[in-house]
N, C-alpha and C positions, 0 to 999 in steps of 0.2 A: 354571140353569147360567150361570155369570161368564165362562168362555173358551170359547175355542173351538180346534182343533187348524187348523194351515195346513199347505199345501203350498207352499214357497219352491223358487225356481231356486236351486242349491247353487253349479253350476260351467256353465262355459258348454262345451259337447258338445265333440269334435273327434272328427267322423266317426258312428258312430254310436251315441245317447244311450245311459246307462245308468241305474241305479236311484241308483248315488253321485249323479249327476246333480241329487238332488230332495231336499231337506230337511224333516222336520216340524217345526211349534213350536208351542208354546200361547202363548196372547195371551188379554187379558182382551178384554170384547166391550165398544167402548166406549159411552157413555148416549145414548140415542137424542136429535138434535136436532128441532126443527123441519124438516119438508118431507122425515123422513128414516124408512125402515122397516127394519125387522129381520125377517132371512130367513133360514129353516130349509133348506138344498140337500137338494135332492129327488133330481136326476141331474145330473149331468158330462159335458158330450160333450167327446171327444177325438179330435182333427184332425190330419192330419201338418202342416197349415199352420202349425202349435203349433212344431214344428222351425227356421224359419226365424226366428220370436222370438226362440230361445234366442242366436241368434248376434247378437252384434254387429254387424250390417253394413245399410246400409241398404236399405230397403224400403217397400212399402207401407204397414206397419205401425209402432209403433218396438216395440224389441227389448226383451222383458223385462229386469227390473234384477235382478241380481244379490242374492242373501240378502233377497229383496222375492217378494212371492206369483207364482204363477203362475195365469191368468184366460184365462176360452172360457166359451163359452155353457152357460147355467146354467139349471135351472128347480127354482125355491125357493118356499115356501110361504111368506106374511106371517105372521110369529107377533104382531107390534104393528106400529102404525101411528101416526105423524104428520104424515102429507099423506093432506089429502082424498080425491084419485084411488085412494087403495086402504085397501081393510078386512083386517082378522084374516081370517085366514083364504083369502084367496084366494089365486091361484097365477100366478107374476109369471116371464117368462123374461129374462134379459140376460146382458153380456158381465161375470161376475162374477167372485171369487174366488175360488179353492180352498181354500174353508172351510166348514167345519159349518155354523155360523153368524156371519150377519156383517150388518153398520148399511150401508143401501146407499143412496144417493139417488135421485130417482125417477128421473130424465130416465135414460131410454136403457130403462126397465122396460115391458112390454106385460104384459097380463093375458093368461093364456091356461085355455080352459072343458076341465075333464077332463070335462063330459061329451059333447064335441063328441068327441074322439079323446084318446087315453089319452100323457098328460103327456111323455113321453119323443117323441110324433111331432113334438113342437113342437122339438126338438133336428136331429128328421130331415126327414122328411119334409115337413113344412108351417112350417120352421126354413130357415136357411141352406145347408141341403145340397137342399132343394127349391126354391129359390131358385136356388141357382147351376145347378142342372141346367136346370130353365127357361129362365131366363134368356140362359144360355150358348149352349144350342142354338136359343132361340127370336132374339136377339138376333146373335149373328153367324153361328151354324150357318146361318139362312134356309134350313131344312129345305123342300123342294118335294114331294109327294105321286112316291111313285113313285124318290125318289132312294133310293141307298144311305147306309147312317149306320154307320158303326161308331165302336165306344167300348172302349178301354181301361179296365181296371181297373173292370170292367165290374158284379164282385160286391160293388163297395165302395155306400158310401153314395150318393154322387150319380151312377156309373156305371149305378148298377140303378135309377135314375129317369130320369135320360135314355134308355134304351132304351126304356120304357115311352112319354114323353113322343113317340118317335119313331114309333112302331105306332100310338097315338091318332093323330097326325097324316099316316099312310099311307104309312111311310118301310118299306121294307126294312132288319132292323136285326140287325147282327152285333156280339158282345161279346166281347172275349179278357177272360179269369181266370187263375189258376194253379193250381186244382186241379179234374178229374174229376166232382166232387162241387160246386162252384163252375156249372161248364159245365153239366153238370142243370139247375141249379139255374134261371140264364138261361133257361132254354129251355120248363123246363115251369112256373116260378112265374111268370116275367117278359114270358113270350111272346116273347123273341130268335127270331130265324129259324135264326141261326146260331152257334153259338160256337167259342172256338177256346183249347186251353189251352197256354200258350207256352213252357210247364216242361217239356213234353214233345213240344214240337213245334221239329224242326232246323232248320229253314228256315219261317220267320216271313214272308218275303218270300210264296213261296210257297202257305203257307199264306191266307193274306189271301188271293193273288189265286182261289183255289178257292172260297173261302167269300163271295165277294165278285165274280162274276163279272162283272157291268157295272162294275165299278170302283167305289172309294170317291168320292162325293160332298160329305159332311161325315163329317169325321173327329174326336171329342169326345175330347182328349186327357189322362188322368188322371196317364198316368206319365211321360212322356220315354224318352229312350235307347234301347237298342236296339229296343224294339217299335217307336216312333215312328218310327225309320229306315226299318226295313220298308213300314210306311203307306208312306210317299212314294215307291215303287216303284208303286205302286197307286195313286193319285190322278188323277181325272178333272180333263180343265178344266174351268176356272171353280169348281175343287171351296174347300171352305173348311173349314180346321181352326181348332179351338176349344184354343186354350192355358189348361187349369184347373189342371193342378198338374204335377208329375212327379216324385213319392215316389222311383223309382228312382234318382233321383241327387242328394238332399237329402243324404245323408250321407257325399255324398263329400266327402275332404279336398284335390284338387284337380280341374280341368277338367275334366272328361270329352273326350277324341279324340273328334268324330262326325265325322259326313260333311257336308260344305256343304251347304245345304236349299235354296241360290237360285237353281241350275240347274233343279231339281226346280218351284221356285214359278214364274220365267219362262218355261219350256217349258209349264208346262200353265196360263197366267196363272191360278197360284191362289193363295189369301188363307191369313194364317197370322195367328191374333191372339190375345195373352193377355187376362187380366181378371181381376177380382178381385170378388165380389156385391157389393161396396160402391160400383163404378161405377154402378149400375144405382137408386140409392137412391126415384129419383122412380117406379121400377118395380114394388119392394118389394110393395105391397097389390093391386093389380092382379093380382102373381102368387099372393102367396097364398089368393086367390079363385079364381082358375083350378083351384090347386092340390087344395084344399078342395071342392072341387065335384068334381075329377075322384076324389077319393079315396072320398067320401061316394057317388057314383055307383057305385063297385067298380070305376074304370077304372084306378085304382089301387094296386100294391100294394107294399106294403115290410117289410122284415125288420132285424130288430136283431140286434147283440150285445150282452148286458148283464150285464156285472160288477155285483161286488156290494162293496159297501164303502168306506169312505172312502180306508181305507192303499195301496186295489189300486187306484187312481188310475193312478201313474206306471206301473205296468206293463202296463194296459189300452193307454196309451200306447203304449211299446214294441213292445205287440203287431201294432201297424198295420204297423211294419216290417217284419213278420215275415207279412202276409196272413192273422193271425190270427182276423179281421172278416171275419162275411159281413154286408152292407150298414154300417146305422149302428152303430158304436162310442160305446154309452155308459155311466156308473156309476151303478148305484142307491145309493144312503145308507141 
């Protein structure tokens, strides 16, 4: 096979993405050079962080280019090889293309062993979503044995590993979700103490402080806005929130109204900090040792979504907006 089909950003969002959104094309696969391999995509994972690419504006990142592929972590099998470091056949994960197949250069390529753990946890689990949970909570959370931890968006990918992460380390740990089935889920897969589902619960405020009754301690924060509000009704001193994403209001098309957080932070001198796993870089293998050991142990555990097929990409996407994911969101090929 000469080509290979892509997935191009088509238009840039406003408010929330759609399928017009995302372009196919076929493109010829061009001849492999020196120091350079050709990769068969095995699986796709799909991030909301994927959302704030699509916009122009600046960030941690730069922002996808327009009529030009769209790229997240990827895990491809080597079909050839021209750099030493990897053979036919082995199984490489990085920050790829959305393509079938494509001519990749090594730097940024890790070999990963399907038969340590089965190819897709390297997206999840023992990937960058196991990372940031780590990371996140072990790095600014400074979880203490005996504190309270609650975590937003609790059934998603890195919410349902920080909760875990917080029980190994002796944390009282409460999860909000948004669905019944979600809330279970915490509770009896994830070992949560508590959950709480906010779709159907009127008073968030409230809620928290029942489910949570020494107060929140470290607060791991997935989504922003109004649940986040809530939290800080509820925060002990000296408590510390973990700023990882806030899906809830990626698609808005201006401000969001909230409530000022800095009476909330100087009355109970507590910490508020975002982060990105790319801050952490020197931290990277140390955690996925951690990681991998607690997994291999059975201390922990994790659950997929997994689509199937190349074209159902962009709307596996979508679906995150929609709470369609329980834990990692990813595409099989």
């Amino acid at each position: 096979m000469n080509t290979t089909r892509t997935i191009n950003l088509k238009n840039r969002p406003k408010g929330e993405p759609k399928l017009t959104d995302f372009d196919f094309s076929t493109a010829e696969i061009p001849k492999l050079k020196e120091g350079e391999v050709l990769l068969s995509t095995e699986y796709v994972s799909v991030d909301p962080y994927l959302r704030g690419r699509m916009s122009d504006a600046p960030s941690y990142i730069p922002p996808f280019e327009l009529n030009k592929p769209i790229a997240s972590g990827i895990i491809a099998e080597v079909l050839e090889s021209k750099n030493t470091n990897f053979n036919q056949g082995e199984f490489v994960s990085g920050m790829l293309q959305w393509q079938e197949t494509q001519v990749a250069k090594a730097d940024g390529l890790m070999k990963v062993d399907p038969e340590k753990a089965p190819l897709s946890a390297y997206l999840g689990i023992l990937g960058m979503t196991g990372l940031t949970a780590y990371l996140g909570l072990t790095e600014i959370g400074k979880p203490k044995k005996g504190e309270t931890l609650l975590v937003s968006g609790a059934a998603g990918a890195v919410g349902s590993v920080v909760g875990q992460i917080g029980k190994i380390l002796g944390l009282k740990v409460v999860g909000i979700a948004g669905t019944n089935e979600k809330v279970e889920m915490l509770k009896s897969k994830f070992g949560f103490d508590e959950a709480i589902n906010y779709k159907t619960t009127e008073n968030m405020t409230e809620a928290i402080a029942n489910a949570c009754p020494d107060g929140v301690d470290v607060y791991f924060d997935n989504v922003g806005g109004e649940i986040s509000e809530a939290v800080l009704f509820n925060i002990n001193k000296f408590s510390r929130t973990v700023n990882c994403g806030a899906i809830s209001v990626y698609n808005n098309t201006e401000l969001p109204k909230s409530i000022s957080v800095q009476p909330f932070l100087v009355k109970k001198s507590s910490s508020m900090q975002g982060f990105v796993v790319f801050d952490y870089v020197d931290k990277h293998p140390e955690g996925i040792k951690q990681l991998t050991e607690w997994l291999s142990r059975g201390k922990l555990k994790y659950t997929e979504t997994i689509r199937e097929g190349f074209e159902n990409i962009p709307q596996a996407f979508l679906d995150l907006f929609e709470g369609k994911n329980k834990g990692k969101m990813v595409v099989k090929l």
